[in-house]
C-alpha positions in Angstrom: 19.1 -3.9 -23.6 21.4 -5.6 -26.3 24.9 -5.8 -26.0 25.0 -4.4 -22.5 26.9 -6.8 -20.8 29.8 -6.8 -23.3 29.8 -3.2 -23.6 30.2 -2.8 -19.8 33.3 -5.8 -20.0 34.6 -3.9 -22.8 34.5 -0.8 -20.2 36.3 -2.6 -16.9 39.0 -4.3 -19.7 40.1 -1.0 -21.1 40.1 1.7 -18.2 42.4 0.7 -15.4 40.9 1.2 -11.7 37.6 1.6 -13.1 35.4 0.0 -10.6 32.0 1.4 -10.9 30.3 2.1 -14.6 27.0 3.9 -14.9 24.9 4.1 -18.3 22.4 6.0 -19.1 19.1 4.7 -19.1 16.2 5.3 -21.6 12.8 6.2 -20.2 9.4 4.0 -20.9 6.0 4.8 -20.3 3.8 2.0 -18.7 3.4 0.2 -21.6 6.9 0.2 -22.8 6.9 2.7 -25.2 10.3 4.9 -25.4 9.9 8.2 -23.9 11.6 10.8 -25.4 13.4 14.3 -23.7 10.4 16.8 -24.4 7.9 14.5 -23.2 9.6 13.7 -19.6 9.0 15.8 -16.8 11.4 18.3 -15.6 12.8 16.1 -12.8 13.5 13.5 -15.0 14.7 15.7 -17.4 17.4 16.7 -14.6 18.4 12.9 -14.4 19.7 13.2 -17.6 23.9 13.0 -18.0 24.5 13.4 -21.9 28.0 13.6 -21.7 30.8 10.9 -20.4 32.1 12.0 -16.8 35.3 10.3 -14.9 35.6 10.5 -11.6 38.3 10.3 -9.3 37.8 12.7 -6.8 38.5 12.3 -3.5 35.3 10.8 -1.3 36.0 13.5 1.2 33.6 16.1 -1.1 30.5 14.0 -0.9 30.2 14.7 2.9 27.2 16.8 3.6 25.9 17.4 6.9 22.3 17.7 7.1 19.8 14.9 5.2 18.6 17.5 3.0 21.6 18.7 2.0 22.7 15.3 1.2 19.6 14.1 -0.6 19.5 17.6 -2.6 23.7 17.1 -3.3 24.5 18.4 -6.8 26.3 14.8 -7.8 22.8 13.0 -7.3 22.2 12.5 -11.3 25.0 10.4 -11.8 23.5 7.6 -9.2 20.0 6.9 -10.3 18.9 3.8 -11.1 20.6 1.1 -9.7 20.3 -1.0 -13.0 22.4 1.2 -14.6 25.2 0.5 -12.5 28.1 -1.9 -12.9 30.8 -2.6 -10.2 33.6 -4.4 -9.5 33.2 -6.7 -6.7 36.7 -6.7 -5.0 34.8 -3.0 -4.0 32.1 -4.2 -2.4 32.3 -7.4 -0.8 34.6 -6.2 2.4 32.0 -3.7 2.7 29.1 -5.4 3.1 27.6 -4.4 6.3 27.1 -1.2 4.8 25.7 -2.5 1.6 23.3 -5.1 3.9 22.1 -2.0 5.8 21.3 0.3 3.5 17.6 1.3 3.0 17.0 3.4 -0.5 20.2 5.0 -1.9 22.1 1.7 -2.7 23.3 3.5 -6.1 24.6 6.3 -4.2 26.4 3.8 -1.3 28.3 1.6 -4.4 29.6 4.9 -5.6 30.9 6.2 -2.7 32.5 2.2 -1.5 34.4 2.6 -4.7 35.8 6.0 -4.5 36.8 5.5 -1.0 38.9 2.8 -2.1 40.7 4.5 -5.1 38.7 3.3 -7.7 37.7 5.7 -10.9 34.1 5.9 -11.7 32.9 6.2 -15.6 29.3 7.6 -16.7 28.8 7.3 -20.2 25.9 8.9 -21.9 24.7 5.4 -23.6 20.9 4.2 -22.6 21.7 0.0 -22.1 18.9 0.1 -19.7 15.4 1.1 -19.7 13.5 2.7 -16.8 9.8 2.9 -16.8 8.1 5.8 -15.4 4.6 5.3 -13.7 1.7 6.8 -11.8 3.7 5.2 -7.7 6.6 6.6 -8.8 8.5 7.5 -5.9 11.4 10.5 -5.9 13.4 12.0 -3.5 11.7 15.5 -3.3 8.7 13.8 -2.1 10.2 11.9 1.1 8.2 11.8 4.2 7.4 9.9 7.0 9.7 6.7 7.5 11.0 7.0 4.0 13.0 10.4 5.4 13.8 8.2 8.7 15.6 5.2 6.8 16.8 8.7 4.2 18.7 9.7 7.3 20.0 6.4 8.4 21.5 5.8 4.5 23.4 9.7 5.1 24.7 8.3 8.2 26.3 5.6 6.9 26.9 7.2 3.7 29.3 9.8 5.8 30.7 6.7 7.7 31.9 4.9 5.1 33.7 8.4 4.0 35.0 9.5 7.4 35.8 5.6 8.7 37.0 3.9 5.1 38.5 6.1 2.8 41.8 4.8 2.0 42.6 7.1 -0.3 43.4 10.4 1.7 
C-alpha cells in the first residue's frame, strides 16, 4: 500500500530497540474488493489488533509445552501475515538456521528471534498491507496431516530458540 515503506523507516528511526514492526492489514475478497469488519468471518475477525501494542516482555512467556497449546497461544493475533511484518536484520541474520528451517509460523519465529535478543516489538493498528481472503484458505484450527507434523517441528524450534538464545534473562 502507499507510503508503507516510509512509514515503517519513520517507525525504526524514532523508537529505539525497535526491531520488529507489525501493521495491520486490510482484508480483500478475490477480486480485490476491501472487505470490511461485519462482513469477515469470526476468525478473521479475531485477527484483528485495533489498538497499538509494545512489547518487551521477556521471551521466556511464549513457552508452551504441547503443539496445541502453542498454536492456540493467546499472542497469535499479533503474528499473522508475514507481509505485515518489518524487522531489523542485525535480529535475524545470526539466526538463520532457525529462520532456514522453519516450515509455516515464520511470523511467529521473527517475533520471538527479536525478543530473545532485547529488541522491542511495535503493532500499530494501521492496514499498509492487504490480505486477500479465498475459498484454499488455509488456518491454523484446521491443521492435519503433515501440516500438524512440520506445526510441531516449528514449536520445537520455536521453544529452542527461547530456552537456547535468549540473551535477555
Amino acid at each position: 500500500m502507499q507510503n508503507k515503506l516510509s512509514h515503517v523507516e519513520e517507525a525504526f528511526s524514532k523508537i529505539a530497540g525497535l526491531g520488529l514492526y507489525h501493521n495491520l492489514f486490510q482484508f480483500i475478497d478475490t477480486n480485490g474488493n476491501e472487505l470490511h469488519y461485519h462482513e469477515l468471518p469470526a476468525y478473521y475477525r479475531s485477527m484483528i489488533l485495533e489498538r497499538s501494542v509494545i512489547i518487551n516482555d521477556n521471551a521466556d512467556l511464549y513457552v508452551r509445552f504441547s503443539v496445541n497449546d502453542w498454536l492456540s497461544a493467546d499472542y497469535w493475533l499479533l503474528f499473522y501475515n508475514t507481509s505485515s511484518l518489518s524487522a531489523i536484520k542485525d535480529a535475524l541474520v545470526g539466526r538463520l538456521e532457525f529462520i532456514e528451517g522453519i516450515n509455516l509460523y515464520s511470523d511467529a519465529l521473527f517475533f520471538i528471534l527479536v525478543l530473545t535478543q532485547c529488541y522491542v516489538v511495535l503493532h500499530e493498528p494501521i492496514a499498509l498491507t492487504r490480505y486477500r481472503i479465498h475459498v484454499g484458505q488455509t488456518s491454523r484450527k484446521v491443521l492435519n496431516g503433515d501440516l500438524m507434523d512440520m506445526a510441531a517441528k516449528d514449536h520445537e524450534s520455536f521453544n529452542r530458540v527461547i530456552k537456547e538464545r535468549n540473551t535477555c534473562r
